[in-house]
C-alpha positions in Angstrom: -7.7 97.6 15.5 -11.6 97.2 15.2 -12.3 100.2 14.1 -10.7 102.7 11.8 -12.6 105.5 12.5 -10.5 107.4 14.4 -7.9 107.2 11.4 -10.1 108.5 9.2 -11.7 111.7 11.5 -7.7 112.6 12.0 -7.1 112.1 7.8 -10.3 114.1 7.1 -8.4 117.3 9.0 -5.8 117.4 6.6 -6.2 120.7 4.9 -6.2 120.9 0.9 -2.4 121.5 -0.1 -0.9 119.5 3.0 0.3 115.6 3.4 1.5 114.0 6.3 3.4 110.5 6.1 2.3 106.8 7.4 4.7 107.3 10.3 3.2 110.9 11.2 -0.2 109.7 11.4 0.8 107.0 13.4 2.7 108.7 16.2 -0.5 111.2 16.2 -2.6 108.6 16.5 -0.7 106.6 18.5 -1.2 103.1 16.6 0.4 100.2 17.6 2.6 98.9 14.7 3.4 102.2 13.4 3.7 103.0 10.0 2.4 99.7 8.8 -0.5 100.0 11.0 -1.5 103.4 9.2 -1.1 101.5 5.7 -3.3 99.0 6.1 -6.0 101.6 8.1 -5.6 103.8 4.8 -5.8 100.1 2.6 -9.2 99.7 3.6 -10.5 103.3 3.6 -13.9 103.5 2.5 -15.0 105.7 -1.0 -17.5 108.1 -1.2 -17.3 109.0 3.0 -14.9 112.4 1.6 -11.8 111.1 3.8 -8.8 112.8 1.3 -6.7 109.3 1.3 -4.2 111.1 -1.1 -3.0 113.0 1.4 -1.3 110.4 3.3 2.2 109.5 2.1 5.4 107.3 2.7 8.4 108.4 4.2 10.1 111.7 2.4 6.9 112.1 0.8 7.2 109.2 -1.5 4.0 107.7 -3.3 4.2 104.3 -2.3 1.0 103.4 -3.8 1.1 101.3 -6.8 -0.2 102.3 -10.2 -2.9 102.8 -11.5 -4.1 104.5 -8.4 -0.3 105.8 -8.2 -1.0 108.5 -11.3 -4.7 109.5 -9.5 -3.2 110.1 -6.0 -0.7 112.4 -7.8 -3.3 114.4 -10.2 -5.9 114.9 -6.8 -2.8 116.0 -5.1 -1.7 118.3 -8.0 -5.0 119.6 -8.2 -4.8 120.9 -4.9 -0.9 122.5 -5.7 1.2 120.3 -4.5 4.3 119.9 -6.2 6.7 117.0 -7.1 10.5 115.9 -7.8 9.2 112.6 -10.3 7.5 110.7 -7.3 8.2 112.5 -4.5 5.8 115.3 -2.9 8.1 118.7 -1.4 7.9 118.1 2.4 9.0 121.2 3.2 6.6 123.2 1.4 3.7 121.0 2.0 4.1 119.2 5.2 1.3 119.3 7.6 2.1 119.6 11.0 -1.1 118.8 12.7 -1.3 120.8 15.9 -0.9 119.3 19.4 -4.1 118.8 21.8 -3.8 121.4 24.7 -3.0 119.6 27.7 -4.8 119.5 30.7 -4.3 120.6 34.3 -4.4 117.9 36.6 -7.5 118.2 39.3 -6.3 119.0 42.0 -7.0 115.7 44.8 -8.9 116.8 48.0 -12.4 117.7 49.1 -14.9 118.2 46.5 -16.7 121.6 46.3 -20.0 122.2 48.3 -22.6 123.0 45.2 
């Protein structure tokens, strides 16, 4: 993917408290490659832009990242009341379901309006 800025507009609506996993955000998103896909968009997420990279987790809510930015994900998340069993985040409590776009009504084919 050229750009990853579509990843990051979608991470940035995670509300404080919530997570989603890699898998989520990839069926939202509809990335090719899945999961993986979403890893390596979140890999190369930019600092300082406010894009709560924390917030996206691996399947079952594990931390999948690798220490030392393991124990900082988990603070920033803790910070924000989300709770753990040792490195897993509660799903059910703080899943984010991210609602669905409304779907539109087909136009209807035929002659256009006179204006």
């Amino acid at each position: 993917m050229s750009s990853w800025a579509p990843v990051y507009r979608f991470v940035k609506k995670i509300p404080r408290g919530r997570v989603i996993t890699y898998g989520q955000l990839a069926r939202a998103l509809q990335l090719p490659g899945g999961a993986r896909t979403a890893g390596r968009a979140m890999a190369g997420c930019p600092s300082g832009q406010g894009i709560p990279w924390h917030r996206v987790l691996g399947a079952g809510g594990r931390l999948l990242i690798r220490e030392p930015i393991a124990s900082k994900q988990r603070v920033l998340l803790q910070s924000e009341g989300v709770q753990f069993s040792e490195r897993r985040v509660n799903m059910k409590l703080h899943a984010w379901n991210p609602p669905r776009p409304a779907k539109r009504k087909p136009r209807k084919k035929g002659r256009r309006r006179a204006r």
